[in-house]
C-alpha positions as CSV (number, residue, x, y, z in Angstrom):
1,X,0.0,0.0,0.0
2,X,1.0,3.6,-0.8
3,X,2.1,5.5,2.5
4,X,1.3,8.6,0.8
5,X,-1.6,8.3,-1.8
6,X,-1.5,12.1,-2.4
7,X,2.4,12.4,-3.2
8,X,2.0,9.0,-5.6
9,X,-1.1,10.9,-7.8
10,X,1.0,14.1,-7.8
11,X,4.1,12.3,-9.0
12,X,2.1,10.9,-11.9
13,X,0.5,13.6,-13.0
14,X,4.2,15.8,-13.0
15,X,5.0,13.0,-15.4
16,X,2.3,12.8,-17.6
17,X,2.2,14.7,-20.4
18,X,1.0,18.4,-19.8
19,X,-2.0,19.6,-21.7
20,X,-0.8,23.6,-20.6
21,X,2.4,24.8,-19.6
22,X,3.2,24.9,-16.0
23,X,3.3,28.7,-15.0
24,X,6.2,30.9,-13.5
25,X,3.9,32.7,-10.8
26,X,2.7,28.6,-9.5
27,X,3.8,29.0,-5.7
28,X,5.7,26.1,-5.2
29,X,7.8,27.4,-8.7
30,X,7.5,30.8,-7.4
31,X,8.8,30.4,-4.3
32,X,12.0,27.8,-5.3
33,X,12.7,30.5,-7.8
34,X,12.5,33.2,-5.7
35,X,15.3,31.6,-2.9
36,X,17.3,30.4,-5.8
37,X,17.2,33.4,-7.5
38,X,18.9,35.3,-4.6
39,X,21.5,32.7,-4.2
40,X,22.5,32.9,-8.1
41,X,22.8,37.2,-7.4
42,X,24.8,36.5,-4.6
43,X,27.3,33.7,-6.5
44,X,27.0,36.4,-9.8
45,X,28.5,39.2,-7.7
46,X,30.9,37.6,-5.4
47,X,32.7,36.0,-8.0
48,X,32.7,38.9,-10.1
49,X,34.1,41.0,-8.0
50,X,36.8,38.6,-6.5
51,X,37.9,36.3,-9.5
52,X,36.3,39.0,-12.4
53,X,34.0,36.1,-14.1
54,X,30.0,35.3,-13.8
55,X,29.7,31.6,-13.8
56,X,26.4,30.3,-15.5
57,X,24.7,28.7,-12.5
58,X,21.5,26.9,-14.8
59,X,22.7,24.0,-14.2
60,X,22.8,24.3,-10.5
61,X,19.0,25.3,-10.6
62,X,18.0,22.2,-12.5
63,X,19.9,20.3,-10.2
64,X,18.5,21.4,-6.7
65,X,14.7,21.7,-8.9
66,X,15.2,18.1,-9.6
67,X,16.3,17.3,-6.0
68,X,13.2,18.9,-4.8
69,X,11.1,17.1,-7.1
70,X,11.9,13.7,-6.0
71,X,10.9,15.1,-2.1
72,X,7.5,12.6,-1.9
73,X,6.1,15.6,0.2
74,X,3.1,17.0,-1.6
75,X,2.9,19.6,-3.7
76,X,6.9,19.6,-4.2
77,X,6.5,16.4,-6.4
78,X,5.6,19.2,-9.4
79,X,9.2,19.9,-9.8
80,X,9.4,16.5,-11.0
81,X,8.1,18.3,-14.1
82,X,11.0,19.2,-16.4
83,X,9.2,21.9,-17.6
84,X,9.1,23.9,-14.0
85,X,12.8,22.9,-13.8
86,X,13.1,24.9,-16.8
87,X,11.0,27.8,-15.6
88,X,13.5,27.6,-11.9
89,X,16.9,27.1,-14.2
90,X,15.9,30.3,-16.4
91,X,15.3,32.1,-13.1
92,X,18.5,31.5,-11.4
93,X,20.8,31.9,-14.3
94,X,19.3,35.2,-15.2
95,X,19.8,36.2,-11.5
96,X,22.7,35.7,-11.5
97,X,24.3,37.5,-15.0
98,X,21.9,40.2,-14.5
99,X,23.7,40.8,-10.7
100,X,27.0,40.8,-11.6
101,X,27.3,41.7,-15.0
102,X,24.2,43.8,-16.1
103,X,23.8,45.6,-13.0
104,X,27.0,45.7,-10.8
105,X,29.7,46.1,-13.1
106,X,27.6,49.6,-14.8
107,X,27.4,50.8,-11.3
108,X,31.2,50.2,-10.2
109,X,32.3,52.3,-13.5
110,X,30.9,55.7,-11.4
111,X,32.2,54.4,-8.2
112,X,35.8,53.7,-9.8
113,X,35.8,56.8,-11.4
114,X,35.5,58.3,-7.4
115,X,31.5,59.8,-8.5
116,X,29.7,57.9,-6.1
117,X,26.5,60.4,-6.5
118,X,26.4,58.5,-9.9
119,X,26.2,55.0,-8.5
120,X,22.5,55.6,-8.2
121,X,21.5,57.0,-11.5
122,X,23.7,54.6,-13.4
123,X,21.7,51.7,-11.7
124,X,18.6,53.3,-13.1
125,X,19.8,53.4,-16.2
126,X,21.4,49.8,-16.3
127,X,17.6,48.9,-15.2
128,X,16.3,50.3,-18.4
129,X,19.3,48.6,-20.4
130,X,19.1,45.1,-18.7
131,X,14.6,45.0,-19.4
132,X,15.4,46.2,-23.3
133,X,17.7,43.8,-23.4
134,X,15.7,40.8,-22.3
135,X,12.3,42.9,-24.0
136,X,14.2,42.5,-27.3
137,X,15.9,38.8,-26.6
138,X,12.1,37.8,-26.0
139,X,10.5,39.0,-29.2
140,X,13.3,37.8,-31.9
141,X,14.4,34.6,-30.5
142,X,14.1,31.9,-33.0
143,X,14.1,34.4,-36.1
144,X,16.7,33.8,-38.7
145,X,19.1,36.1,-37.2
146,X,18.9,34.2,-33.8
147,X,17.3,30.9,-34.8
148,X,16.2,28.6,-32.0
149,X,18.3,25.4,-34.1
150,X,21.4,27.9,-33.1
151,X,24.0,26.4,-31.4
152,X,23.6,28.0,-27.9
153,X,26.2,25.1,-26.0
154,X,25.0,26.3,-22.1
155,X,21.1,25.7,-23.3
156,X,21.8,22.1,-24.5
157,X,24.0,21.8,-21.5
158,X,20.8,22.6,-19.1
159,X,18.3,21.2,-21.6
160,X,20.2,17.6,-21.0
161,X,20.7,17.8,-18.0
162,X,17.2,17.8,-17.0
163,X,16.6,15.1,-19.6
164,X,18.9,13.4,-17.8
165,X,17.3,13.5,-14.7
166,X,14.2,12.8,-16.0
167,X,14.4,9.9,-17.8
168,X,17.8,8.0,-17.0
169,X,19.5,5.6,-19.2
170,X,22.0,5.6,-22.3
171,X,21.6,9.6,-22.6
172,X,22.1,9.9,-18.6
173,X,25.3,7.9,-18.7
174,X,27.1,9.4,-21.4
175,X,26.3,13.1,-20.0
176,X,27.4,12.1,-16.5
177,X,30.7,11.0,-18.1
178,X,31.0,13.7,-20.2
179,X,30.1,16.1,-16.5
180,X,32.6,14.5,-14.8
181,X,35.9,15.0,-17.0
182,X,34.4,18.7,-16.9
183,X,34.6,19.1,-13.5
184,X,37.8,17.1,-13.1
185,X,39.1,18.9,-15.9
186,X,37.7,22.6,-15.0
187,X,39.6,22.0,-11.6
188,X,43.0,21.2,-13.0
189,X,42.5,25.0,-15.0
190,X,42.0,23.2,-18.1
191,X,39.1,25.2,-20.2
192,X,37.0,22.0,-20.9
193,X,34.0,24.1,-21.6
194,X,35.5,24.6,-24.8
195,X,36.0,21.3,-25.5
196,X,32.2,21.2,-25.2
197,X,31.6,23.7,-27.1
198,X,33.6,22.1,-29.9
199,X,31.0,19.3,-29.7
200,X,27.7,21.6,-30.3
201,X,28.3,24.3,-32.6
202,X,28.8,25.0,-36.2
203,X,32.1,23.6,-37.8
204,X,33.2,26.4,-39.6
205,X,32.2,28.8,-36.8
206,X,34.2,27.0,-33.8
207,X,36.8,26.8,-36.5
208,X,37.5,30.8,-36.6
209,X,36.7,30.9,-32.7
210,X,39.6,27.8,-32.3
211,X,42.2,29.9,-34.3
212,X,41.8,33.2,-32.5
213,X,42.1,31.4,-29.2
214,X,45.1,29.6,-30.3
215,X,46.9,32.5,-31.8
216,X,45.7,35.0,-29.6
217,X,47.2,32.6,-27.0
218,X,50.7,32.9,-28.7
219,X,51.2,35.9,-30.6
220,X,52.8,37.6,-27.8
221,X,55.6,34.4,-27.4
222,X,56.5,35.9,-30.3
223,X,56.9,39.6,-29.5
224,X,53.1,40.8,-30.7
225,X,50.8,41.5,-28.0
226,X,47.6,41.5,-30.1
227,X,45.5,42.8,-27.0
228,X,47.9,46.0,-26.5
229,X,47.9,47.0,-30.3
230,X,44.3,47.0,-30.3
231,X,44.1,44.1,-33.3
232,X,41.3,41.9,-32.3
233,X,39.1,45.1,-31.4
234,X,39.7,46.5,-35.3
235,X,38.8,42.9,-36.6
236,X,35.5,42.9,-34.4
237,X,34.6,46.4,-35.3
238,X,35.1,45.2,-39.2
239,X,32.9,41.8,-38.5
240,X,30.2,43.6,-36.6
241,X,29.7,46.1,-38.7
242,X,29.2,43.5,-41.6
243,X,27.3,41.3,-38.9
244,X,24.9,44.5,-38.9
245,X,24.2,44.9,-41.8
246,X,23.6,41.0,-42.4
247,X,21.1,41.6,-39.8
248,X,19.6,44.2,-41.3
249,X,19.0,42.0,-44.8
250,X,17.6,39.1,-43.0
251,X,14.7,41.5,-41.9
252,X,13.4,41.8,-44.9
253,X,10.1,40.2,-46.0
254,X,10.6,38.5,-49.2
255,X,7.8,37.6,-52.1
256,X,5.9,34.7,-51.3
257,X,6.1,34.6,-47.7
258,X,8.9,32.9,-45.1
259,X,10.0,29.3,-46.1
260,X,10.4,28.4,-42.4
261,X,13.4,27.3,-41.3
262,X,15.0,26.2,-44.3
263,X,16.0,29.8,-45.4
264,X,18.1,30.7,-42.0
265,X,20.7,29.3,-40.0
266,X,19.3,26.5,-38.9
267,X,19.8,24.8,-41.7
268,X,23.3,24.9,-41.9
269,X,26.1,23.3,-39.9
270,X,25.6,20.1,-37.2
271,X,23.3,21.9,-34.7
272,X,20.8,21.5,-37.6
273,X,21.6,17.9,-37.8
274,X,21.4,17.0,-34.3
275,X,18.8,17.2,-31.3
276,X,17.9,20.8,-32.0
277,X,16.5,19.5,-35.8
278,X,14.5,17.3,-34.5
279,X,10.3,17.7,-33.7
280,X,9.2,21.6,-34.5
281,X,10.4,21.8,-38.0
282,X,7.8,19.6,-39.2
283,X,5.2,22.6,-37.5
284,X,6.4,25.3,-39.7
285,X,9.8,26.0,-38.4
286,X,10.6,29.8,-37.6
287,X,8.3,31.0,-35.0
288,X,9.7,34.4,-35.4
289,X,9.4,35.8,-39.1
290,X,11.0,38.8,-41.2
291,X,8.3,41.7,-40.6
292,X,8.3,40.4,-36.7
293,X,12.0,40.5,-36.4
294,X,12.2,44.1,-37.6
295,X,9.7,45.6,-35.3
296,X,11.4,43.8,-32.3
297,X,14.6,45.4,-33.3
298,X,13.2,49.1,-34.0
299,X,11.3,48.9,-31.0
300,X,14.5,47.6,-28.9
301,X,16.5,50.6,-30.7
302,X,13.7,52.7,-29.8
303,X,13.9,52.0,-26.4
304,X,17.5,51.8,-25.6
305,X,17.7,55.9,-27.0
306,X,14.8,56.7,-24.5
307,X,17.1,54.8,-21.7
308,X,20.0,56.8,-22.8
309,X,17.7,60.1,-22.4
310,X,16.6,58.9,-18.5
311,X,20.4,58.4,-18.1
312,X,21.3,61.6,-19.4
313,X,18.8,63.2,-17.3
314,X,19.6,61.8,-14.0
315,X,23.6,61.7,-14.6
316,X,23.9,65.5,-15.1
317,X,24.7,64.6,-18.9
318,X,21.9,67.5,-19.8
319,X,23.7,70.5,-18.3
320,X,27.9,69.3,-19.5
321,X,26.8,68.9,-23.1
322,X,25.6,71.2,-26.1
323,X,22.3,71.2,-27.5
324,X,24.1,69.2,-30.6
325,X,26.4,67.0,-28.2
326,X,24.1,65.9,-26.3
327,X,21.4,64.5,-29.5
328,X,24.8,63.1,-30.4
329,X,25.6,61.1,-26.5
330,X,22.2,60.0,-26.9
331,X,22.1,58.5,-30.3
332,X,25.5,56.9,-29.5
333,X,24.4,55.3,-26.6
334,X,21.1,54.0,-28.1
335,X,23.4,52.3,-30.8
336,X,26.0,51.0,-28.8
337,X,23.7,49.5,-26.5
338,X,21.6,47.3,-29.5
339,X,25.0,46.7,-31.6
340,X,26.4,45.7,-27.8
341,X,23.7,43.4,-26.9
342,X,23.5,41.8,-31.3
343,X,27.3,41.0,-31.4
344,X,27.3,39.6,-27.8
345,X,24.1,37.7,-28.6
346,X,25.4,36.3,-32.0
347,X,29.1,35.3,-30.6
348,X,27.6,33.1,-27.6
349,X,25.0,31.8,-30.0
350,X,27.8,30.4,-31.9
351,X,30.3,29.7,-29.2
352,X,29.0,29.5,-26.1
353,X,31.3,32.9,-24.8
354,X,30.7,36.9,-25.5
355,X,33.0,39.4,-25.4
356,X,31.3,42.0,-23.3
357,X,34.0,43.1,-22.0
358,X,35.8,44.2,-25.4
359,X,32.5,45.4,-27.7
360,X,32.3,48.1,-24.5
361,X,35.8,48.7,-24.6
362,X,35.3,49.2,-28.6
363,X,32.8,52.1,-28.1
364,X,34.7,53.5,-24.8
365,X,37.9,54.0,-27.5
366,X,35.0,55.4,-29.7
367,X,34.0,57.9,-27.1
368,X,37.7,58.8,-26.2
369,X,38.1,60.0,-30.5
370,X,35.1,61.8,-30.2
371,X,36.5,63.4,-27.4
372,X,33.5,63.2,-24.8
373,X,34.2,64.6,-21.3
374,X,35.1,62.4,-18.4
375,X,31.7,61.7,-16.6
376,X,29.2,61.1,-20.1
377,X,31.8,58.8,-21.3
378,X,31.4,56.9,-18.0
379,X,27.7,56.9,-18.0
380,X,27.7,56.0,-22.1
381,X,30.3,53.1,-21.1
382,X,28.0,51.6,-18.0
383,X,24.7,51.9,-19.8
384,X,26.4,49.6,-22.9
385,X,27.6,47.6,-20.2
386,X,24.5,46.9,-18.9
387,X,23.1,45.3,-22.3
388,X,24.4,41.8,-23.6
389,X,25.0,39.1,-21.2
390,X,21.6,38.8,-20.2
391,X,20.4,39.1,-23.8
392,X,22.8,36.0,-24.7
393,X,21.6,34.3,-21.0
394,X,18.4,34.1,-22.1
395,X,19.0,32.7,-25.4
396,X,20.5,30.1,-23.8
397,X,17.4,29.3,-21.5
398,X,15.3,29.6,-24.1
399,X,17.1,27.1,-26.3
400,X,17.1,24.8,-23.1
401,X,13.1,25.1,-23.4
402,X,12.8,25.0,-26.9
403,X,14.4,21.6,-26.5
404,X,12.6,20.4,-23.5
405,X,9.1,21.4,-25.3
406,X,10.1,19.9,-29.2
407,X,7.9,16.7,-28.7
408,X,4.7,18.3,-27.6
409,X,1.3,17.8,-29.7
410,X,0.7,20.5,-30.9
411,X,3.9,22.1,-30.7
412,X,3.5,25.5,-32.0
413,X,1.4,26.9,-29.2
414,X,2.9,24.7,-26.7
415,X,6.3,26.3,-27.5
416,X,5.0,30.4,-27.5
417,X,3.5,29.7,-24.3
418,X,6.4,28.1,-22.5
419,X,8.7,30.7,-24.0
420,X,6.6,33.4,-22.1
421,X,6.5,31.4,-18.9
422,X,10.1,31.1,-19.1
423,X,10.4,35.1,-19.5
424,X,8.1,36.1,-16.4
425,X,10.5,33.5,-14.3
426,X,13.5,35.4,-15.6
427,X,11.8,39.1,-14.7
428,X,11.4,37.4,-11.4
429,X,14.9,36.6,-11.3
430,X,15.8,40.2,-12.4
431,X,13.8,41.7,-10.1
432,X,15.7,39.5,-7.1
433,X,18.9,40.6,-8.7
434,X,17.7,44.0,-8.4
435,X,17.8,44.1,-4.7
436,X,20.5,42.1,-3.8
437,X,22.1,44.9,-5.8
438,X,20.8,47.5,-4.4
439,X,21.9,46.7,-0.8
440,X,25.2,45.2,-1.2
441,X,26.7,47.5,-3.5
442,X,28.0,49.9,-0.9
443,X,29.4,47.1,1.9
444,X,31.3,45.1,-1.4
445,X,32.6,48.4,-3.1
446,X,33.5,49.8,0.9
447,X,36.2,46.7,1.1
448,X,37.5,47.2,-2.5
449,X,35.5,44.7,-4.4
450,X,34.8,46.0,-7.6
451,X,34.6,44.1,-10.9
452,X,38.0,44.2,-12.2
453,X,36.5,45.2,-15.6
454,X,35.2,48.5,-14.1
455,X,38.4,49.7,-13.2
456,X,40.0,49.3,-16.6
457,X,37.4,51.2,-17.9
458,X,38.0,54.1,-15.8
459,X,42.0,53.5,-16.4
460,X,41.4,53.4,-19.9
461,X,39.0,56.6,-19.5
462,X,41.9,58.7,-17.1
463,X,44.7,57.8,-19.5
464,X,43.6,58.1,-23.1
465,X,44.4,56.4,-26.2
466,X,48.0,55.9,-27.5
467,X,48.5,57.8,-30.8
468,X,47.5,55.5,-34.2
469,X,44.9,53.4,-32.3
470,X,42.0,54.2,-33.7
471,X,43.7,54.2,-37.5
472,X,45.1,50.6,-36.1
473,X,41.5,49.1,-35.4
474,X,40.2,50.7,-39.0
475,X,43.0,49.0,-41.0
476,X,42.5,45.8,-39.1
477,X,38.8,46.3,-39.6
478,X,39.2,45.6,-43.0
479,X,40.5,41.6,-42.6
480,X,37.8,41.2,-40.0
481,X,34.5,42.6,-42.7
482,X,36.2,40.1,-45.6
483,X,36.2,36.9,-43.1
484,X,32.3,37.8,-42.0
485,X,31.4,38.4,-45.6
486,X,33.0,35.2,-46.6
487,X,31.0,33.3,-43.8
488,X,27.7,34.8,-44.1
489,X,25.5,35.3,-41.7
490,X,24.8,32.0,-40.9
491,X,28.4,31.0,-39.6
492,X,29.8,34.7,-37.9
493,X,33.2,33.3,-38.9
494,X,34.4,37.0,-38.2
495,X,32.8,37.8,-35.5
496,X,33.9,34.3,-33.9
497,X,37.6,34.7,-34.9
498,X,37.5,38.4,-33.2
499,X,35.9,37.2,-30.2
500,X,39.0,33.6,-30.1
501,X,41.5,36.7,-30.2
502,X,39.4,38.8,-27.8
503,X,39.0,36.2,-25.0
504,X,42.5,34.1,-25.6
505,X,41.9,31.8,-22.7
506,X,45.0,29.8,-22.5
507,X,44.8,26.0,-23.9
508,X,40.9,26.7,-24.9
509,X,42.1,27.0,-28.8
510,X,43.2,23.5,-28.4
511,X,40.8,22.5,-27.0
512,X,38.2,24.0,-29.7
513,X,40.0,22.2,-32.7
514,X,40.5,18.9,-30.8
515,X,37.3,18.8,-29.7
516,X,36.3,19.2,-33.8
517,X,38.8,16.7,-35.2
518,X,37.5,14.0,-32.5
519,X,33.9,15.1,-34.3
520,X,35.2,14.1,-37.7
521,X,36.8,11.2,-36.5
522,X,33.7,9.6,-34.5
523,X,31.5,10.9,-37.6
524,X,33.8,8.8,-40.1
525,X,34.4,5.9,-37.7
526,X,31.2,5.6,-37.4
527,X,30.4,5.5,-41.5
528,X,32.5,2.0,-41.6
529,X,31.5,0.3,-43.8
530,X,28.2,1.7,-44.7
531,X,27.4,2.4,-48.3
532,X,23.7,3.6,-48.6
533,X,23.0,6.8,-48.4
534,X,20.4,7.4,-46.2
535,X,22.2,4.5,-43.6
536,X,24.7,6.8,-43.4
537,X,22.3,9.8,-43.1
538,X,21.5,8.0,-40.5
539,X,24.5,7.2,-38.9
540,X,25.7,10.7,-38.8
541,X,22.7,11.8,-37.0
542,X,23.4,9.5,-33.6
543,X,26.9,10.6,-33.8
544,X,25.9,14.1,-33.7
545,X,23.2,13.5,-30.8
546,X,25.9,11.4,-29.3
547,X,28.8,13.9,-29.2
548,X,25.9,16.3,-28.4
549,X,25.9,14.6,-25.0
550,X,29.2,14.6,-24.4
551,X,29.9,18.3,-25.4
552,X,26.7,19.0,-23.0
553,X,28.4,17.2,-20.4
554,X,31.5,18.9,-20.3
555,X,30.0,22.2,-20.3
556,X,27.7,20.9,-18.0
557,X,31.1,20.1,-15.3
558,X,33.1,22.9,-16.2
559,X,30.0,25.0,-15.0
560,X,29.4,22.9,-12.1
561,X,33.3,23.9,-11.0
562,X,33.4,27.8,-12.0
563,X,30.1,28.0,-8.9
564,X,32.3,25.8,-6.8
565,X,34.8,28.6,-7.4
566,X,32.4,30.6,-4.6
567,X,34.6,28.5,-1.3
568,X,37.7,30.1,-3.3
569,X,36.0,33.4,-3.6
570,X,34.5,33.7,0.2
């Protein structure tokens, strides 16, 4: 006999099939997300400020939702649904990147720059940038310029994890191997997240990004510091600007209507081969089109110039500035915020990392040419800040749903609805991330702990720009416009290879090929003697959902160890 009748019948109906998506404001979900949510803003800004990086901590919500669910108490047998996990892991991971890198770091570049009476108008205005950013995120996700069959690594990592959990098996042993030389890899320094990556994305993409971490590794053994001479920043400013205007032609409604997802991204390269292929294309594909695209992009441009009008308001920008200047701060800022938050999106879409840091540093050199004074630039530099990481974060959530909700019947409706739910959990999230900001700011920035990538903004804003730089970046823009031209839009091969030279993590180029020649290898081993066609269609497919795993896995671990970083931090 059943001890506990109610538990059993709540247990089965978490597993059944749903008939509507489980909701974000449920109080059981509520509630687990809210306590979550504040322990992801605390993780986001101690390690930010200690060790200068914001771990992604979704898997550590799916983890602790999937604990909870097995808890035969009740009404906390509905986390057993993977779809609630997916609503708790959005929440936390959006906590924690909107904390520490959407929020905190803006404010620090005031503080840094010795303007405390800034701190709190430059959190108003990171507000505004971090809600566009998400506001915009939200309505083009799964359009061809950000298609959900992208590669987004941390989603899959998250989505299979809670597979995992849910169903056991084949799947759950290969992704437990693949988490545990992650970890055990991740704690020996080596960048095994990379090697992950190398699994999940597009070939000719992780390509570029494996040769700019390799040689931005070890140009300077060789007497060429390519950070210092300002090379990979020209070659991004040369790929983004082609990027852009890529963009821009993919918004355009052509004759006879969008031919799903055929036409876009997603159907190029392995991700489109693998899991991510699989279940919604035969609904209609894209579920963001052309005309829908466009509006969510004008309306996000529109919004990030009001936000840069609130921040000029409230800094003092109004009374430092001209009549002329100041139309000019504000246009800046409105499109450095939505080129910030499109190049960061695209390069973790493809790679799984985003060079925040160095797109603002791009548009701070951009400021110091134009020559604007000391505290605009500041403000300009935090409000571009604030826009990007949580743009790409939830990208990577929602990929994590989009894969989590691919066999439901019918799928189309299914999908927009669990999309939303998943926003509202991650507002939640913000909002949590919010306060924890807003009363620890003063007692972490009191003992010294300030994002380290604050302070070399104000550095960079005290000291200037060495003479040539900006006639540097424009020469090397050149090489960087021909790569993403070459590429397209559907591989980013420039804006990858800037952001390889951008982040040069050391050993994480090696890893990024290795991980791709293994790819081939496995892909061909497995072809052995097999001479029909669609056998061997079909062979590369489970090699693809099998590496899938592993590279899942091993992002899965190395994320698992950059939290457990916190003990180091503390």
């Amino acid at each position: 006999m059943n001890p506990n009748p109610q538990a059993g019948a709540d247990a089965a109906a978490a597993d059944a099939p749903p008939r509507s998506h489980p909701r974000a404001f449920e109080p059981v979900t509520l509630v687990l997300t809210i306590v979550l949510s504040v322990l992801g803003a605390l993780i986001g800004i101690v390690l930010i400020t200690s060790l200068g990086v914001s771990p992604n901590t979704a898997v550590i919500g799916a983890l602790v939702a999937m604990l909870i669910g097995r808890i035969p108490v009740g009404v906390l047998t509905r986390m057993r649904s993977k779809h609630r996990q997916n609503l708790v892991q959005s929440a936390i991971s959006g906590s924690t990147f909107a904390a520490a890198n959407s929020l905190l770091t803006p404010i620090a570049v005031p503080f840094a720059l010795g303007r405390n009476d800034l701190v709190w108008p430059m959190l108003g205005g990171a507000v505004i940038g971090l809600a566009v950013d998400s506001w915009v995120l939200y309505r083009v996700f799964d359009s061809k310029l950000l298609p959900a069959t992208g590669s987004w690594p941390a989603g899959i990592a998250a989505a299979e994890t809670i597979k995992a959990g849910d169903t056991g098996g084949r799947k759950a042993a290969i992704l437990g191997a693949g988490a545990v030389i992650g970890f055990v890899g991740a704690l020996f320094k080596l960048p095994t997240s990379a090697a992950g990556v190398g699994f999940l994305g597009n070939i000719w993409a992780l390509a570029m990004f494996g040769v700019g971490l390799t040689v931005g590794q070890y140009a300077p053994e060789f007497g060429f510091d390519l950070g210092a001479r300002h090379v990979p920043h020209g070659l991004m400013i040369g790929a983004g600007l082609v990027a852009l205007t890529q963009a821009l032609l993919l918004m355009r409604t052509r004759k006879g209507g969008a031919k799903g997802a055929a036409d876009g991204p997603a159907a190029e390269g392995p991700a489109a081969e693998g899991p991510a292929a699989e279940g919604p294309d035969v609904d209609g594909g894209l579920t963001v089109q052309a005309p829908q695209l466009r509006r969510g992009l004008l309306e996000g441009m529109g919004l990030f110039v009001c936000g840069a009008i609130v921040v000029a308001i409230a800094g003092g920008v109004v009374g430092k500035l001209s009549l002329p200047a100041l139309v000019g701060w504000v246009l800046l800022a409105g499109v450095a915020a939505i080129v910030h938050q499109l190049i960061v999106g695209l390069a973790a879409m493809h790679s799984g990392w985003f060079p925040a840091f160095a797109v603002t540093l791009i548009f701070l050199i951009i400021g110091l040419v134009l020559h604007i004074p000391t505290v605009p630039l500041a403000l300009l530099v935090g409000y571009t800040a604030s826009t990007g990481p949580a743009f790409a974060d939830l990208g990577y959530d929602f990929k994590a749903g989009w894969l989590l909700r691919r066999d439901a019947a019918p799928w189309r409706p299914f999908e927009i609805e669990g999309r939303r739910q998943q926003y509202l959990a991650q507002l939640v999230g913000f909002g949590v991330a919010l306060v924890v900001v807003a009363v620890a700011w003063k007692t972490f920035f009191s003992e010294g702990k300030v994002p380290p990538v604050a302070e070399v903004y104000v550095t960079t804003i005290k000291t200037g720009l060495e003479p040539g730089t900006m006639t540097t970046m424009l020469l090397w823009a050149i090489p960087g416009a021909l790569v993403q031209l070459l590429g397209g839009p559907s591989r980013q091969m420039g804006v990858l290879l800037a952001t390889g030279l951008l982040v040069a993590t050391p050993q994480a180029g090696w890893m990024v090929l290795g991980a791709l020649v293994v790819r081939q290898l496995y892909t061909l081993w497995r072809r052995r003697g097999i001479t029909d066609a669609e056998a061997r269609k079909e062979s590369d497919e489970q090699a693809e959902n099998d590496l899938s795993l592993v590279g899942a896995g091993l992002v899965a671990g190395s994320s698992l160890n950059d939290v457990g970083q916190l003990t180091k931090a503390l």
